[in-house]
C-alpha positions in Angstrom: 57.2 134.2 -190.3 60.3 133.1 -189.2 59.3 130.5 -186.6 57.5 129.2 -189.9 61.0 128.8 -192.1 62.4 126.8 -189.3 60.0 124.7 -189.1 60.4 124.2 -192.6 64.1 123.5 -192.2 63.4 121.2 -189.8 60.7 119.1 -191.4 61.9 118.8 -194.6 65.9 118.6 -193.9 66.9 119.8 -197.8 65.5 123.1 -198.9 67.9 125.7 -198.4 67.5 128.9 -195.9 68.4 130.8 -198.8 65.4 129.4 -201.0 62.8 129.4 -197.8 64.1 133.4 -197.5 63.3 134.0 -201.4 60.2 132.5 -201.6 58.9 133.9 -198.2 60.7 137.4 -198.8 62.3 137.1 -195.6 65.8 138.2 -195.1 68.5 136.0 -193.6 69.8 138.4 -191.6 66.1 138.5 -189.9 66.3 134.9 -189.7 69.5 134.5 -188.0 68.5 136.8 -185.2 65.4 134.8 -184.7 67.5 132.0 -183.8 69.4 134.2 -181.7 66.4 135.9 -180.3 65.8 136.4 -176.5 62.0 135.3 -175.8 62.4 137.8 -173.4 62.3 140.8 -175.7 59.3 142.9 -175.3 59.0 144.0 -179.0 59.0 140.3 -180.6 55.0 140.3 -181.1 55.9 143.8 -182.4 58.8 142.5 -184.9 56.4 139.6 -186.4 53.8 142.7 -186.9 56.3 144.9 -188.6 57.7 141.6 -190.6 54.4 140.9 -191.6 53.7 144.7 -193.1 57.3 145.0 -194.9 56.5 141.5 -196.5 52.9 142.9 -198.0 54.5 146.4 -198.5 58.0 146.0 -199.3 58.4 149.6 -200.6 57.3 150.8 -197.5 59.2 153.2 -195.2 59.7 153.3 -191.4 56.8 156.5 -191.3 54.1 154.7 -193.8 54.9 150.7 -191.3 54.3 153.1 -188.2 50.9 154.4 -189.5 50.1 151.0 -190.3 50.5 149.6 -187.3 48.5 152.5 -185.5 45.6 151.8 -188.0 45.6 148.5 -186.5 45.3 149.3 -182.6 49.4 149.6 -182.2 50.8 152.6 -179.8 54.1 153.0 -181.2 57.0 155.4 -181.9 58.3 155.9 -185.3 61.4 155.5 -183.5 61.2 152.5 -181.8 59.8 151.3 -185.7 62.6 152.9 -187.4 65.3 150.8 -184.8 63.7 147.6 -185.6 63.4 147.6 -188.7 67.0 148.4 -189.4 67.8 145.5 -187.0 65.8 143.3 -189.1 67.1 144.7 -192.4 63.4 145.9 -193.3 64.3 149.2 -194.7 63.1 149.4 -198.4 66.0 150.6 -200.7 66.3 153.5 -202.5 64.4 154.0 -205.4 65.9 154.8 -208.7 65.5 156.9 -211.5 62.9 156.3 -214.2 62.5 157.4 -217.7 59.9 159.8 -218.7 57.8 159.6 -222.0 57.0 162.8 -223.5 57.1 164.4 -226.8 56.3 167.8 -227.0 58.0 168.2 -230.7 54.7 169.0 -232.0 52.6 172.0 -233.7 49.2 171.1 -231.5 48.0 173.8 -229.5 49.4 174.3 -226.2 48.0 175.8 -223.1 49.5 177.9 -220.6 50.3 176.2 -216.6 46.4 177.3 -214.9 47.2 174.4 -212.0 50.1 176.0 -210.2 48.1 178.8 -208.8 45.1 176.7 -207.7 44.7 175.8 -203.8 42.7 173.0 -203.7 39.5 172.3 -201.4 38.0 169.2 -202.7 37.6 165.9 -205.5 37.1 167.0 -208.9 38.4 170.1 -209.0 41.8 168.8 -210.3 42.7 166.1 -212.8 46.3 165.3 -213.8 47.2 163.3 -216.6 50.9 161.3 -217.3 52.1 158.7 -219.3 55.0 155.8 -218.7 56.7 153.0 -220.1 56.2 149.3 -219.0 58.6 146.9 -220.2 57.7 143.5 -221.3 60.0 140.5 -221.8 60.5 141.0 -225.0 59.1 144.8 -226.0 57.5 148.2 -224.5 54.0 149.0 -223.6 52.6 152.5 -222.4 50.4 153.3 -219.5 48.5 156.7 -219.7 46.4 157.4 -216.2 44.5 160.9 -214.6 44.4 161.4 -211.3 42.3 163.3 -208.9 44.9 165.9 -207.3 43.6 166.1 -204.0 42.9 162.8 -203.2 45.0 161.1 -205.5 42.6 158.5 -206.5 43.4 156.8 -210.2 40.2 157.6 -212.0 41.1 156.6 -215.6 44.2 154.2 -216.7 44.7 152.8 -220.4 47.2 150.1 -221.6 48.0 150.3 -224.8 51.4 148.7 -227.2 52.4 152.1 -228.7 51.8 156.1 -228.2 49.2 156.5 -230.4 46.1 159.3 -228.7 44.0 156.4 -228.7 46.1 155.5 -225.5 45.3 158.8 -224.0 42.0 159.2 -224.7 40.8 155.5 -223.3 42.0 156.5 -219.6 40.0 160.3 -220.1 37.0 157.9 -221.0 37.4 155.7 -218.4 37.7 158.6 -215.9 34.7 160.0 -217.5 32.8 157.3 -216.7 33.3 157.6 -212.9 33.3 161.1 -212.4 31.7 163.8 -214.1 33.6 167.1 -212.5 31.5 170.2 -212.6 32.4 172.6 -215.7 35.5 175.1 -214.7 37.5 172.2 -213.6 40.9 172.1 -214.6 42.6 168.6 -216.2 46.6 169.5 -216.2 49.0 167.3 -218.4 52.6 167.8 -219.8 52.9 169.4 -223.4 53.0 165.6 -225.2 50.9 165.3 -228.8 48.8 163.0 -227.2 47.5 165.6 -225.0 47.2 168.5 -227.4 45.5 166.1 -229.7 42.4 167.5 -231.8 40.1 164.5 -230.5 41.7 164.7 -226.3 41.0 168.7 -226.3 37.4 168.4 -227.8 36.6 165.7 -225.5 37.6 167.9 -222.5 36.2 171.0 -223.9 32.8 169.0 -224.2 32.8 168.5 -220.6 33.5 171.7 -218.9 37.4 171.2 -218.7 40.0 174.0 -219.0 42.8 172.5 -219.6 46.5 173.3 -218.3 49.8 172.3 -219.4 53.7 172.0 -218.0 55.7 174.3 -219.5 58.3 172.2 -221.7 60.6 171.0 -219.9 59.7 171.3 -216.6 58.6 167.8 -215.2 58.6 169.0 -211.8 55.1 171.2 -213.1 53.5 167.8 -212.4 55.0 166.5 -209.6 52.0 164.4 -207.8 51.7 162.6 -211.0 55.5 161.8 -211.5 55.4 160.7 -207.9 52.6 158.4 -209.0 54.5 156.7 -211.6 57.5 156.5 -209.1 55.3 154.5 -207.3 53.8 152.7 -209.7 57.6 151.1 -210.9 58.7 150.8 -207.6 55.8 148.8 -205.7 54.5 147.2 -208.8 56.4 147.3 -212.4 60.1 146.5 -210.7 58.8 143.5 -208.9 57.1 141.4 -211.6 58.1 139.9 -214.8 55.2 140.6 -217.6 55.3 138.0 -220.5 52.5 139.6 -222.4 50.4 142.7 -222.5 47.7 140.6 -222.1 49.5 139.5 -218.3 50.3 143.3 -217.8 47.2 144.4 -218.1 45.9 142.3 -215.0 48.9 142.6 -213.0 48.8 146.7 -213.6 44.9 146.8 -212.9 44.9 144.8 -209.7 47.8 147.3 -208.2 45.7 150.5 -209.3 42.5 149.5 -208.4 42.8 147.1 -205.1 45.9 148.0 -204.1 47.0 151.7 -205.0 43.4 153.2 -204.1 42.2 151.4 -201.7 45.0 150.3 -199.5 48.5 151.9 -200.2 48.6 154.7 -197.3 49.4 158.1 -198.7 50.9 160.5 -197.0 49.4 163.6 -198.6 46.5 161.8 -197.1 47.1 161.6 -193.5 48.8 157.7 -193.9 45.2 157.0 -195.8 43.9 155.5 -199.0 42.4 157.4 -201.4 39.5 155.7 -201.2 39.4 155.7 -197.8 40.1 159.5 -197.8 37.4 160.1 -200.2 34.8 158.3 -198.3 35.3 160.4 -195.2 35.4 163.7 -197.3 31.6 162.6 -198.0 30.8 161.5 -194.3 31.9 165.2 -193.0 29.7 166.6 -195.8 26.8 165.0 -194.8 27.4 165.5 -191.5 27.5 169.2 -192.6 24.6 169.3 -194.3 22.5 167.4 -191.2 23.9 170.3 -188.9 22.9 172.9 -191.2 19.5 171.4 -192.0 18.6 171.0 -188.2 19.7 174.8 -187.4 17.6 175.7 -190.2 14.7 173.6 -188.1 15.5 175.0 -185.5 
């Protein structure tokens, strides 16, 4: 990467290092101690890895590069990672705080917290629901999504210009559409109208769900789903500049279904994507199943 902006310098004798560093997302830092590197140094081919992983992930931490660079054939301590990285000024920065969208001012039903005393065991047992804010050039949009607890997977997402339940209700359907959860399975939200809507409960109540709610206040009640929308601003909303819902909408899919399922390394996971994690949830249940089938053979 940075044997490439020299070159660049070199060749073409009028672009600045600081525009080279802005349109590669290299730091100048980095690039200076290229110039001042020792070819010597064991961990270069290392560096250009790590380089290479911060550029693609640059919300990343020293923990979720090291399991990247193990997934990839790399024996390396999250030490060693951690040392060069903040030699190369790859730490990501701290993430701020974001606003949360919920009204719970409202005389819909409410249902008491049934998710805080579940241990979970598998996909579909869980489903938790949030909405946020995305903000436009010139205006607000709102992004409802439902997860799957346990793996984390986005199942359902909706994109829509204002709060109405119609917001809401497209994710459910969308999530719906992939996965059909066997009745007794639990879909947890906070206490916002949108969720204690007459249409959203019916359409949970028609398929099996019991449905659990934060009690007010208490955002922490749905904490894998506020970590998701953490996420979701930091590695995603922060870094791009919609014109448009219409631009928004492509932008926001692309991260939650190429990106956030089936690449971003979670930890929860073991440092893997949820649809990687889901896929080997259903290769040790078939193994399973051929063990028990051949000692029934047997």
């Amino acid at each position: 990467m940075y044997a490439t902006i020299q070159e660049e310098i070199e060749r073409s004798g009028g672009l600045s290092l600081a525009a080279l560093c802005a349109s590669t997302g290299a730091s100048r830092a980095g690039f200076y101690r290229f110039q001042q590197r020792d070819d010597s140094d064991p961990h270069m081919e290392l560096r250009d890895r790590i380089q290479r992983i911060a550029l693609d992930w640059p919300a990343y931490g020293y923990r979720r590069v090291t399991a990247e660079l193990r997934r990839h054939g790399w024996e390396v301590n999250h030490k060693l990672v951690l040392r060069l990285m903040r030699e190369d000024n790859l730490l990501c920065v701290r993430r701020r705080k974001f606003v949360h969208t919920t009204d719970s001012d409202h005389d819909r039903r409410v249902y008491p917290n049934l998710a805080e005393s579940m241990t979970l065991s598998g996909v579909d047992q869980l489903w938790i629901a949030d909405i946020t804010y995305i903000r436009l050039l010139e205006a607000f949009v709102y992004l409802a999504v439902i997860l799957d607890a346990y793996s984390r997977r986005i199942l359902g997402w909706a994109l829509e210009q204002t709060l109405e339940d119609e917001l809401t209700l497209g994710a459910l359907r969308m999530a719906l559409d992939q996965r059909r959860p066997a009745p007794g399975a639990i879909h947890h939200s906070d206490r916002g109208a949108q969720y204690a809507s007459r249409d959203y409960v019916r359409l949970l109540k028609e398929h099996g769900f019991e449905i659990s709610m934060s009690r007010k206040a208490s955002p922490w009640e749905n904490a894998a789903c506020e970590s998701f929308m953490k996420t979701l601003k930091h590695e995603e909303v922060c870094r791009q500049e919609y014109r448009n819902l219409a631009e928004a909408q492509r932008s926001i899919q692309r991260f939650l279904e190429q990106v956030y399922n089936e690449k971003r390394l979670h930890s929860a996971l073991g440092y893997r994507p949820p649809a990687e994690f889901e896929a080997s949830l259903l290769s040790a249940a078939g193994s399973l199943a051929e063990g028990s089938n051949a000692s029934v053979s047997a």
